[in-house]
C-alpha positions in Angstrom: 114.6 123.4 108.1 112.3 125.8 106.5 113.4 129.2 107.1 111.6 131.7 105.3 108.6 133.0 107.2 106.5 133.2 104.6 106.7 129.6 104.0 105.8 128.8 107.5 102.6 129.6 108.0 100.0 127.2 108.8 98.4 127.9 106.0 101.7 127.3 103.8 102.5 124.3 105.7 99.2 122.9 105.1 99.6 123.3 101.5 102.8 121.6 101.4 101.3 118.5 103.7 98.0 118.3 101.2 100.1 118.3 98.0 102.3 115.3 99.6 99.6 113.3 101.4 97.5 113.7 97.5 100.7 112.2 95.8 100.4 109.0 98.2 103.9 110.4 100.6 103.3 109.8 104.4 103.8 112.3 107.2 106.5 111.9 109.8 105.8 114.4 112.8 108.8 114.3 114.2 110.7 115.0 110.7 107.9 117.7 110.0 108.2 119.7 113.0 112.4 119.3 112.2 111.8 120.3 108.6 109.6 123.3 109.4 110.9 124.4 112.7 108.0 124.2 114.7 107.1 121.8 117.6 105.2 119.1 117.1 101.8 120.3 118.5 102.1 122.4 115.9 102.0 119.9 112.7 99.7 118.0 115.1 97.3 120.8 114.5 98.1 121.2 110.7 97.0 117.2 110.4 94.0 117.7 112.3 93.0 120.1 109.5 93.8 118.2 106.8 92.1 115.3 108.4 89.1 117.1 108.7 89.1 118.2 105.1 89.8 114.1 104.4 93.0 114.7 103.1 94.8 111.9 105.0 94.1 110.0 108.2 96.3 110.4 110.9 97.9 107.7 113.5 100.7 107.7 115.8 103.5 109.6 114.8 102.1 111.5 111.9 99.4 110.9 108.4 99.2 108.3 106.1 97.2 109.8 102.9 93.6 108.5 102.4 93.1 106.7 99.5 90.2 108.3 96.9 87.6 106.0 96.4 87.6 103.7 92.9 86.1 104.4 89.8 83.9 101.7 89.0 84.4 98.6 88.0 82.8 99.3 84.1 84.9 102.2 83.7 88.0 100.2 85.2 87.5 97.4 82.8 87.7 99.4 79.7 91.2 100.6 80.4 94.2 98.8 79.4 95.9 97.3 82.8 99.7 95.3 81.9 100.2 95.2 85.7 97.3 93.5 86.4 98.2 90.7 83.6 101.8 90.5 85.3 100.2 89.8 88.7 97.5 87.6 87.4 100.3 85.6 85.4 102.4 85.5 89.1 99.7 84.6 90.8 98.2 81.4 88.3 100.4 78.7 89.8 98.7 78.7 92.9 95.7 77.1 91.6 95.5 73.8 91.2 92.3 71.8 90.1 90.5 70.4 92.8 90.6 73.1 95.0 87.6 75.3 96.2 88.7 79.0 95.0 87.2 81.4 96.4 87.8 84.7 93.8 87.0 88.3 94.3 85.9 90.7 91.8 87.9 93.9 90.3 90.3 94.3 87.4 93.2 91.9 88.9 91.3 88.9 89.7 89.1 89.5 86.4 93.0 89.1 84.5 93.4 85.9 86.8 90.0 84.1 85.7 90.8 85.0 82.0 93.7 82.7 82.0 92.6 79.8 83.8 92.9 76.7 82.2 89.9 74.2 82.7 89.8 72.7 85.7 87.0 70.0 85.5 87.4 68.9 89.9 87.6 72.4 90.8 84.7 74.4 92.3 84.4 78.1 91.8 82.9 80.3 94.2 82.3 84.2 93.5 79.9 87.2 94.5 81.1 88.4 90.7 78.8 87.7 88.1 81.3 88.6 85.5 83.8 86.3 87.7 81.3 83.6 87.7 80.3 83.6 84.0 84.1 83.7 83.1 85.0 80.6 85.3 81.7 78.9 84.0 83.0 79.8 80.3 86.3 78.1 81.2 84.8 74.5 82.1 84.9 75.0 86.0 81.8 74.3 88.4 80.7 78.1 89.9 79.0 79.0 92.3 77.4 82.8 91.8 76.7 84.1 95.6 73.4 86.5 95.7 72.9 89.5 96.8 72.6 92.9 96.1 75.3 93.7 93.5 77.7 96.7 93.8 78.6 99.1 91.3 82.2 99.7 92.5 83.5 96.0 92.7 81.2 94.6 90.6 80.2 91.9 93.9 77.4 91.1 95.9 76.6 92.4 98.9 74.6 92.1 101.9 74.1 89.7 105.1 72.8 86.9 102.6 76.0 86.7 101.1 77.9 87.0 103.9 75.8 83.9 105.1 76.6 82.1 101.7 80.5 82.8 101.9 80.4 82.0 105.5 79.2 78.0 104.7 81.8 77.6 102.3 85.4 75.2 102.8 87.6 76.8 100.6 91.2 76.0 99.8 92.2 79.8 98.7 91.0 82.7 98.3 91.9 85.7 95.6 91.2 89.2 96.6 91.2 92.2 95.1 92.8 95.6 97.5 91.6 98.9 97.2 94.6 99.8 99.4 96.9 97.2 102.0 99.2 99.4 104.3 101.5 97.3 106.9 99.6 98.9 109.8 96.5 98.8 109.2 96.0 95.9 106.8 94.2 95.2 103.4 91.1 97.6 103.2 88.1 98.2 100.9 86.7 101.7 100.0 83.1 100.4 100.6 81.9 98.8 103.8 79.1 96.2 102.2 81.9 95.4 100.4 84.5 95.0 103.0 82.5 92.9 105.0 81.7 90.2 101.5 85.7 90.6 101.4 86.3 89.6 105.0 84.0 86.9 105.1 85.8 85.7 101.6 89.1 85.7 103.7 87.7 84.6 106.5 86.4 81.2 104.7 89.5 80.1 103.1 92.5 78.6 104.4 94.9 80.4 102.4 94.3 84.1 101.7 96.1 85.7 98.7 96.0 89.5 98.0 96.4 90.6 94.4 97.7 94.5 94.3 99.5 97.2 91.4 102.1 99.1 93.1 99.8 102.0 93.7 97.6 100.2 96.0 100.2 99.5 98.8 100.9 101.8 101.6 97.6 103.4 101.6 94.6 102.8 103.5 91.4 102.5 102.4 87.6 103.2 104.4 87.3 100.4 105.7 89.7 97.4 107.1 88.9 93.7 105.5 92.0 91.7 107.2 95.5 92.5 109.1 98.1 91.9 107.5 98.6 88.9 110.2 95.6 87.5 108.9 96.7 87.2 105.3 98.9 84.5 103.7 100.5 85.7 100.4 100.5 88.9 98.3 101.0 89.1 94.1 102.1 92.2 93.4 104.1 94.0 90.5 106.0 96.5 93.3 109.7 96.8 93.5 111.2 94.9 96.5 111.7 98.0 98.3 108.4 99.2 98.2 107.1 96.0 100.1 109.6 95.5 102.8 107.0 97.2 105.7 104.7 94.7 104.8 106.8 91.6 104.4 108.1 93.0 107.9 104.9 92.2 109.0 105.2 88.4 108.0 103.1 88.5 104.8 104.8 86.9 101.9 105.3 88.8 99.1 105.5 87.2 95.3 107.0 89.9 92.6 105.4 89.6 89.2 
């Protein structure tokens, strides 16, 4: 319990709740108001100032932090990224040629397209033009979906695409995460975005998230899929950091 007075004052508290929710720690309100001494209306009224500030989102029971929106994707690419190659490497069993694959844009799935073998029965279907000229590279049939491209996941986006995706059978689907927290699912910072990403998901029969470490337990803008509604997720996290969300019946695969 925090003691000193000085300490306790909303505006004190409030510093201590921003620095944690910015360094990706969710809020507890029941261990807050313990901590501090206070009653729970009270930290109820500290979140709904940092909420209004967009400094975390709260839900029942206290804040998760609000995940800052992406760089994009040019800017992304240029970096080194060993995590991504681990998850890409963890995730290339799963494709097999003569499947449909549907693949996302981003760093992770860009890794994942780099080290496909050819797969001359496959089909390859992507709203990534660097996705799609990869695959094509590689020997595989592709199939570039229109639309207006975005700078921040590199994708097109739009109700035409949408459309596109939405006539498509395919086996399994590879999506990139700007954040996937247990309650509230995988999520995109964008909404044109989230919506090409759902209808990805919601065109293939097997769903498979591909996520760093930092991605998980945040939430992003916008929801693309529960957790329920995804099959498998690649990641390079410690077992320990992905028990909420295995909890939740989503299998988890450790690069």
């Amino acid at each position: 319990m925090t003691s000193d007075p000085v300490l306790n004052t909303p505006d004190a508290r409030q510093a201590t709740l921003r620095t944690r929710a910015a360094a990706g720690v969710p809020l507890s309100l029941a261990a807050l108001a313990d901590e501090f001494g206070v009653s729970r209306d009270t930290i109820r009224r500290d979140l709904l100032v940092l909420e209004a500030e967009g400094a975390l989102r709260r839900v029942r029971g206290g804040a998760l932090p609000v995940t800052p929106p992406a760089e994009p994707l040019a800017t992304r690419m240029r970096r080194p990224n060993v995590a991504a190659g681990r998850i890409a490497a963890a995730a290339l069993p799963l494709v097999e040629d003569g499947m449909v694959l549907m693949l996302d844009g981003g760093t992770t799935v860009a890794h994942l397209v780099a080290s496909l073998p050819p797969l001359p029965r496959a089909l390859a279907v992507t709203p990534s033009p660097a996705v799609a000229t990869a695959t094509l590279a590689a020997g595989i049939e592709t199939v570039l979906i229109g639309g207006k491209l975005s700078a921040f996941g590199g994708i097109s986006t739009g109700a035409d695409a949408c459309g596109a995706i939405a006539g498509v059978a395919a086996d399994i689907c590879f999506l990139g995460a700007c954040g996937l927290e247990a309650g509230f699912g995988l999520a995109a910072d964008h909404l044109d975005e989230a919506a090409v990403k759902r209808a990805m998901q919601a065109a293939s029969a097997r769903s498979v998230v591909l996520a760093g470490a930092e991605k998980l337990g945040r939430r992003a803008r916008h929801r693309v899929a529960t957790c329920a509604e995804l099959d498998l997720l690649v990641t390079d996290a410690a077992p320990q950091d992905t028990a909420a969300l295995a909890a939740t019946g989503l299998e988890i695969r450790h690069a």
